[in-house]
C-alpha positions as CSV (number, residue, x, y, z in Angstrom):
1,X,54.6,-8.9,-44.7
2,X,52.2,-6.7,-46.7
3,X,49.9,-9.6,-47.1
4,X,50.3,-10.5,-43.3
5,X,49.2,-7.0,-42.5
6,X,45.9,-7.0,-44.9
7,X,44.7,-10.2,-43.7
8,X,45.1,-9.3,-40.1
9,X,43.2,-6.9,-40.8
10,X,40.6,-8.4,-42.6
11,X,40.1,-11.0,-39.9
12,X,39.8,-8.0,-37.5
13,X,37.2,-6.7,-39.1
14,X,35.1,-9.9,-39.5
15,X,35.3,-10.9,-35.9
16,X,34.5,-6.9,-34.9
17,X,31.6,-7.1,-36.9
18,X,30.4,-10.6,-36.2
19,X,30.7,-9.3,-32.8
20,X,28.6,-5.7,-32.9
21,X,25.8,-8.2,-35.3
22,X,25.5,-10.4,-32.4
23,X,25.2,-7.7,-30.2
24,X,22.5,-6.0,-32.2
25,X,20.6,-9.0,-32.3
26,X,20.4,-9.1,-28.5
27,X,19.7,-5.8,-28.3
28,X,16.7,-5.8,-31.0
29,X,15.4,-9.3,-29.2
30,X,15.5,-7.6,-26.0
31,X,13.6,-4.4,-27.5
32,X,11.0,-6.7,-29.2
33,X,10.4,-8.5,-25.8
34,X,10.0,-5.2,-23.9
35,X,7.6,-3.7,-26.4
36,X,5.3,-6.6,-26.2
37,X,5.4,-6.7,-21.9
38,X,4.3,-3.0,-22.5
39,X,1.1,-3.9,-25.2
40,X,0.5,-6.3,-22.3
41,X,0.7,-3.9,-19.8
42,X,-1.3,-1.9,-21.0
43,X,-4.3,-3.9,-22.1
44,X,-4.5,-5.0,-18.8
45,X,-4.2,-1.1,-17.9
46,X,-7.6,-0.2,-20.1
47,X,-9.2,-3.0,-18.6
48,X,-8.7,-2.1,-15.2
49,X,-9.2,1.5,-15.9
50,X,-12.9,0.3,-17.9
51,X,-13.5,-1.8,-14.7
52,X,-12.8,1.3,-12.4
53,X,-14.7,3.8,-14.5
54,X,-17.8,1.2,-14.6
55,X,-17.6,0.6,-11.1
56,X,-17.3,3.7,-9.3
57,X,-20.0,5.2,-8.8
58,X,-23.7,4.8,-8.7
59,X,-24.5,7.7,-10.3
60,X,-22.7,6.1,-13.4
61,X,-24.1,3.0,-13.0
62,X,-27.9,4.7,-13.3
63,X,-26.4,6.7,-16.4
64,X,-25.2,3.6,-18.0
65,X,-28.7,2.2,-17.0
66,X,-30.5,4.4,-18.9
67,X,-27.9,5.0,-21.9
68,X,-27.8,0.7,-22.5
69,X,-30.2,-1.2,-20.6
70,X,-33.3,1.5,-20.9
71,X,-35.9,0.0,-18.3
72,X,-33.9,-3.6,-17.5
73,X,-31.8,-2.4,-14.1
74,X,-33.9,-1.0,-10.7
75,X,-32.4,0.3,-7.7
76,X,-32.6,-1.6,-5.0
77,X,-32.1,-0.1,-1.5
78,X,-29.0,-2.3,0.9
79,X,-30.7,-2.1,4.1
80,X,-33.4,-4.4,2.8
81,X,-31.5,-7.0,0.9
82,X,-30.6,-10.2,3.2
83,X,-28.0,-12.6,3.6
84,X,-28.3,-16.2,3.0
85,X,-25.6,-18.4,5.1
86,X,-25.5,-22.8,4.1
87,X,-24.7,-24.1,7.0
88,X,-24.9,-27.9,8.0
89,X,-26.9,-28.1,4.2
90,X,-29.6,-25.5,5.3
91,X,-29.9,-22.3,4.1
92,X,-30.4,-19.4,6.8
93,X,-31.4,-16.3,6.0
94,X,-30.3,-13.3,8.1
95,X,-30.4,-9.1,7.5
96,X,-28.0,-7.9,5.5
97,X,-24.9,-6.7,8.4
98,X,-21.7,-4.7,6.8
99,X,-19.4,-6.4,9.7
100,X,-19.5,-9.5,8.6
101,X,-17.3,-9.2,5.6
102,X,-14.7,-7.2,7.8
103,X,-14.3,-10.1,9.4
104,X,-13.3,-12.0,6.9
């Protein structure tokens, strides 16, 4: 009976422990897969925060003008740019009008 007891037992304690390794496993996969979502996360996070801090002003822009490109960048002024349109495979050139991308 003694015997019947101890091995009992002993298989209790195998399953029970087969049981919290598996579960550990899981848990340290699941960990592992959530740690590498966030190093994705957030590389796209400093490249979208580099893009914003690039891009929002032109004020910046002209600092990063004259800290990396020296004399290579000039200002242009927008109400003199135009707009080329292809239509019917000619090119027409129009002025430069803000509405027509809020149509779009």
């Amino acid at each position: 009976m003694r015997n019947f007891i101890l091995f009992f037992f002993l298989i209790a304690l195998i399953i029970t422990t087969t049981i919290i390794k598996n579960s550990s496993k899981n848990l340290e996969n699941q960990i592992f897969v959530t740690n590498e979502n966030i190093n994705i996360l957030k590389n796209k996070y400093e490249l979208v925060l580099l893009e914003f801090n690039f891009l929002t002003s032109p004020k910046q822009l002209l600092d990063y003008q004259s800290q990396y490109f020296e004399n290579n960048l000039i200002s242009k002024d927008i109400t003199k740019m135009k707009l080329i349109i292809e239509q019917n495979e000619k090119l027409i050139i129009s002025e430069f009008n803000n509405n027509i991308f809020n149509n779009e």
